[in-house]
KOLSEVEX-611831 format. One line per 3 residues: number of its first residue (from 1); their letters; for each residue y, x, z of C-alpha. Coordinates in steps of 0.5 Angstrom, whole numbers, plus 2048, in hexadecimal, padded with zeros to 3 digits. Layout:
NUM> a> Y/X/Z  ...;
//
This chain:
1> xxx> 783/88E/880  789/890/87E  78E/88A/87C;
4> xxx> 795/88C/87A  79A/886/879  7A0/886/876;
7> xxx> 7A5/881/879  7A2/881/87F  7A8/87F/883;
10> xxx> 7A8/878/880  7A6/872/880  79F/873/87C;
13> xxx> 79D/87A/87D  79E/87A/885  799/873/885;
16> xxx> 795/877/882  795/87E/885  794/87B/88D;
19> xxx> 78E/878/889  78C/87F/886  78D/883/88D;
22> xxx> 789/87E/892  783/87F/88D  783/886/88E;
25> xxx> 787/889/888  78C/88E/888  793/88C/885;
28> xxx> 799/88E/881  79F/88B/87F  7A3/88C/87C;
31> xxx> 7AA/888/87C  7B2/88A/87B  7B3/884/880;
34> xxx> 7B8/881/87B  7B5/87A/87D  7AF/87C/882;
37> xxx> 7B0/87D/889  7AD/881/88E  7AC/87B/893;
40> xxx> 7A6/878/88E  7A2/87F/88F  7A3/881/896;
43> xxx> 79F/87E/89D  7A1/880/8A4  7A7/883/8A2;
46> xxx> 7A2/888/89D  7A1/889/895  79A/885/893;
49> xxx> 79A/88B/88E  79C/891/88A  7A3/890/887;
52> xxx> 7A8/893/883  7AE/891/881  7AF/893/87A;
55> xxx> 7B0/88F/873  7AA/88E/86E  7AE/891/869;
58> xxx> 7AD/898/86D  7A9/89D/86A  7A7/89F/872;
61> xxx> 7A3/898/871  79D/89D/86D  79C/8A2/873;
64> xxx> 79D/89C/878  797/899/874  792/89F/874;
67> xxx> 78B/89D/878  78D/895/876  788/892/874;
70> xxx> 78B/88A/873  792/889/872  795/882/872;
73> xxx> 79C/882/86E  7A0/87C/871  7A7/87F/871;
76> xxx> 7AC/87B/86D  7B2/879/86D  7B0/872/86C;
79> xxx> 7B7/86D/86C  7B8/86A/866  7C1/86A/868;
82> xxx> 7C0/871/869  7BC/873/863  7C0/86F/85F;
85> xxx> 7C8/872/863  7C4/87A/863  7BF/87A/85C;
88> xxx> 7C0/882/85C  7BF/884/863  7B9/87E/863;
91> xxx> 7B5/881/85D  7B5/887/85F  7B1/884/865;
94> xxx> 7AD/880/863  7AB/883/85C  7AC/88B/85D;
97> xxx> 7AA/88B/864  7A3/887/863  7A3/88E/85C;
100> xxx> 7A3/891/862  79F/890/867  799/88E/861;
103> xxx> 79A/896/85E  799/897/867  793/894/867;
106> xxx> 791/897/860  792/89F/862  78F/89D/86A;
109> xxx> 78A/89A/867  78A/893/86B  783/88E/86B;
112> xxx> 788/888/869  790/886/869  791/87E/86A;
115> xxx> 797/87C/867  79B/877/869  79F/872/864;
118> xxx> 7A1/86C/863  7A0/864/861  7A7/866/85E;
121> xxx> 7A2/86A/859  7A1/862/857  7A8/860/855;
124> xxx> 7AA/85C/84F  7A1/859/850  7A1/851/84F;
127> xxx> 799/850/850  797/84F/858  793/852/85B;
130> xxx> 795/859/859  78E/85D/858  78F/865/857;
133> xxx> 78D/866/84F  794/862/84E  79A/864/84A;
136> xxx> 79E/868/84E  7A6/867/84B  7AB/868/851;
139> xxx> 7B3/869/850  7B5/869/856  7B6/871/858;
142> xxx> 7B1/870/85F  7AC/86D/85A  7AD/873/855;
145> xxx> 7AC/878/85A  7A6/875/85C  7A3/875/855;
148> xxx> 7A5/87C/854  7A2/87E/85A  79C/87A/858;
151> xxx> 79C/87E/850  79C/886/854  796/883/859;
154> xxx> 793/881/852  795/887/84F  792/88C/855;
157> xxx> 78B/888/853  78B/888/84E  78E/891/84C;
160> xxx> 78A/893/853  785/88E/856  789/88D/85B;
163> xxx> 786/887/85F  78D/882/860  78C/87B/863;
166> xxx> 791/876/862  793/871/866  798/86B/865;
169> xxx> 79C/869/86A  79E/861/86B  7A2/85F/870;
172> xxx> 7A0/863/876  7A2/860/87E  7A1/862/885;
175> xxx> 7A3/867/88A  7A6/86D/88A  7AA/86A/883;
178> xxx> 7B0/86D/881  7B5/867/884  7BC/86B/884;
181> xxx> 7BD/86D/87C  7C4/86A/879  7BF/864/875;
184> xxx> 7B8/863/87A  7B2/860/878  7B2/858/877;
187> xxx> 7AD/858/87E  7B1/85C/881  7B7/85A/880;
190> xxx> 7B6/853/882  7B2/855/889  7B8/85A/88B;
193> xxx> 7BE/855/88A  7BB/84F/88D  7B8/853/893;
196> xxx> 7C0/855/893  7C2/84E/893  7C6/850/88C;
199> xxx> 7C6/84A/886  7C2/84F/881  7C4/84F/87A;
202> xxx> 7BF/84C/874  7C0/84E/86D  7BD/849/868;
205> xxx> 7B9/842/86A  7B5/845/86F  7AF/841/86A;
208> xxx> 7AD/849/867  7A6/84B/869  7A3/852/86A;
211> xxx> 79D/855/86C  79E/858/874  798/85D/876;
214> xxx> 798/85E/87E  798/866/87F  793/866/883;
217> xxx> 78F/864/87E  791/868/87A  790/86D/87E;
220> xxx> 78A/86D/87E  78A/86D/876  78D/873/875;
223> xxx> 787/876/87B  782/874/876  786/877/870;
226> xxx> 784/87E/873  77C/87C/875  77A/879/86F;
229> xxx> 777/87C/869  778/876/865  77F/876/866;
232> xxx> 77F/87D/861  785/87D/85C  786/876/85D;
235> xxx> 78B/871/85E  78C/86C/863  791/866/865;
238> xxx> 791/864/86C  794/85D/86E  791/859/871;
241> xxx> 790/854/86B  793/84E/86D  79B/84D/86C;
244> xxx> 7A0/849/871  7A7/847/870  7AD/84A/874;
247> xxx> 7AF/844/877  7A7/843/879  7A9/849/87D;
250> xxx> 7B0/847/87F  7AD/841/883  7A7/844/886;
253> xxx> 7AB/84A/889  7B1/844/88B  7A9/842/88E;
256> xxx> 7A8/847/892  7AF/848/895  7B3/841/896;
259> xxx> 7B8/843/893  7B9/83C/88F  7BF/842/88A;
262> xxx> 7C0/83F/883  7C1/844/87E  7C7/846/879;
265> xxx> 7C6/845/872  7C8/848/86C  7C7/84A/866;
268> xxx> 7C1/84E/864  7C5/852/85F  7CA/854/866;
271> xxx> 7C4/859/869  7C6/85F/867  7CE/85D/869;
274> xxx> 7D1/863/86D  7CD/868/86A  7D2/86E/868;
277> xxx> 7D1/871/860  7CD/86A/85E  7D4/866/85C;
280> xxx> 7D9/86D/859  7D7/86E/852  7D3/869/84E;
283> xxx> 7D0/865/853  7CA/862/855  7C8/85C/851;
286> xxx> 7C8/856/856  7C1/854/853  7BE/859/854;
289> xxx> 7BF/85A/85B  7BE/852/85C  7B7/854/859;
292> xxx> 7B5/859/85E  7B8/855/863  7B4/84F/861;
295> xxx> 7AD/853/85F  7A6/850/860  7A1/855/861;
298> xxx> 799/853/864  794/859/864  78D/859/861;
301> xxx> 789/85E/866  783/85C/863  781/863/861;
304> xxx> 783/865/868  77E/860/86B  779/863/865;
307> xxx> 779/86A/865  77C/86C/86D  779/865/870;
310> xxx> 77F/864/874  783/85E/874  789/85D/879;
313> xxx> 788/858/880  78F/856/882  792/850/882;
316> xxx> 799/850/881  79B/84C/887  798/852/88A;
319> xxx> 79B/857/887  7A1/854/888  7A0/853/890;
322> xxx> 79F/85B/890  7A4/85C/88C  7A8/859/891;
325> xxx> 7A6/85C/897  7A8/863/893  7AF/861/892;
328> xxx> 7B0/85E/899  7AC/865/89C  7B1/869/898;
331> xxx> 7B8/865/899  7B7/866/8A1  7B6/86D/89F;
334> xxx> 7BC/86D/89A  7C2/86A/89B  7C4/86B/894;
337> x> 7BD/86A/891;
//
């Protein structure tokens, strides 16, 4: 098959296109390498695919996508602080850009799209776990962006029959994640500063619980959106169903690494502290930056495990032993990483 993914470079979309390659089919990404690297997509020194720098919001997306039979629309700019510090340059990303790339697949006539949103679609939900047909009431720009994204896949189902999958993302972890950006996953973030020997900064009580999913299982998740015909038009959540606490994930990385570092505290609503533009003007309500510092999220994958028979297999101390072994791979690589 021909498999184009958008966002390639990054954490998601490279996991996914090594899998993709080593069973034979031939990739295409596509990535403005804002946030991917070319490390996550070469081995020996040499490309896994074919690669070409360019924006989803591109019109030359379309030409790239004739013969393409499944597309993967991971690129995003998924940082809260710069979503909120950049709404406009954001939006045009993660909302026109995925128009653009759904109106690509509708003129090339494309078997299938998988969209990638988020468990940010959620926020503002009360009842655990969260299950699919929910309520979807974001505020947050990224959320709002999401659930955009989500009513044109809708849309396209609907007007052309299109045939979208959609797929919530919860708290994604592992190899080849993005640990360099200005405000880095919560994993990340931990496991990189004590490797370094540095006392990380913890927001809020560190007792605020989420639902991390290991990226090879989700991986081979998104493998499955691909083969399965009971994954037409649908839309899936992919964690791992279970939840844990940051400070459960402080004390199992100190585990591994012996560093015996405590953390600074502060307070949740100092999260997004140091962020340019959220503080000029009417400012960010503390509240809800608290909020979102302080969110509970756990996934229901009882449909994923129904329809698609798949369920994730990685434990979190796993997980986060493999995590480890990446960044120590890529700090003897990178001095600056």
């Amino acid at each position: 098959m021909k498999i184009m993914i958008t966002g390639g470079a990054g954490f998601i979309g490279s996991n996914l296109a090594r899998e993709l390659v080593k069973d034979g089919h031939k990739v295409i990404i596509v990535d403005d390498f804002s946030y991917g690297s070319m490390f996550n997509l070469t081995k020996n020194g040499k490309p896994i695919a074919e690669i070409h720098k360019m924006s989803v919001c591109d019109n030359r997306v379309l030409e790239l996508m004739k013969g393409v039979d499944y597309v993967y629309h991971f690129a995003a700019i998924s940082c809260l602080p710069i979503c909120l510090e950049q709404p406009s340059h954001t939006t045009n990303v993660n909302v026109a850009g995925t128009l653009n790339v759904l109106e690509a697949a509708r003129l090339n006539n494309v078997k299938r799209v998988i969209f990638a949103s988020s468990s940010a679609v959620y926020e503002n939900n009360e009842k655990f776990p969260l299950k699919e047909e929910d309520e979807i009431n974001p505020h947050s720009i990224y959320g709002v962006q999401k659930y955009s994204g989500e009513l044109f896949c809708k849309a396209y189902r609907k007007l052309y029959d299109l045939d979208i999958v959609i797929v919530r993302f919860f708290n994604v972890y592992g190899p080849n994640q993005d640990y360099t950006r200005q405000k880095p996953p919560v994993m990340s973030y931990i496991i990189k500063e004590l490797l370094k020997k540095r006392t990380p900064v913890m927001y809020g009580t560190g007792e605020q619980k989420r639902d991390f999913i290991f990226i090879d299982d989700l991986t081979s998740m998104n493998k499955l959106l691909m083969e399965k015909e009971s994954a037409r038009n649908e839309t899936f959540n992919i964690g791992s169903g279970k939840v844990c606490s940051i400070n459960e994930i402080y004390t199992v990385v100190d585990d591994i690494l012996k560093t015996g570092i405590k953390p600074i505290r502060k307070e949740a609503y100092e999260m997004y502290e140091g962020i340019e533009n959220i503080d000029k003007g009417k400012s960010i309500k503390k509240e809800i930056v608290a909020k979102e510092t302080n969110k509970f999220t756990e996934a229901d994958i009882s449909k994923a495990k129904e329809l698609l028979g798949w369920e994730p297999k990685t434990g979190l101390r796993q997980g986060i032993l493999a995590s480890i072994v990446f960044v120590k791979e890529m700090m003897k690589i990178n001095e600056d990483f």
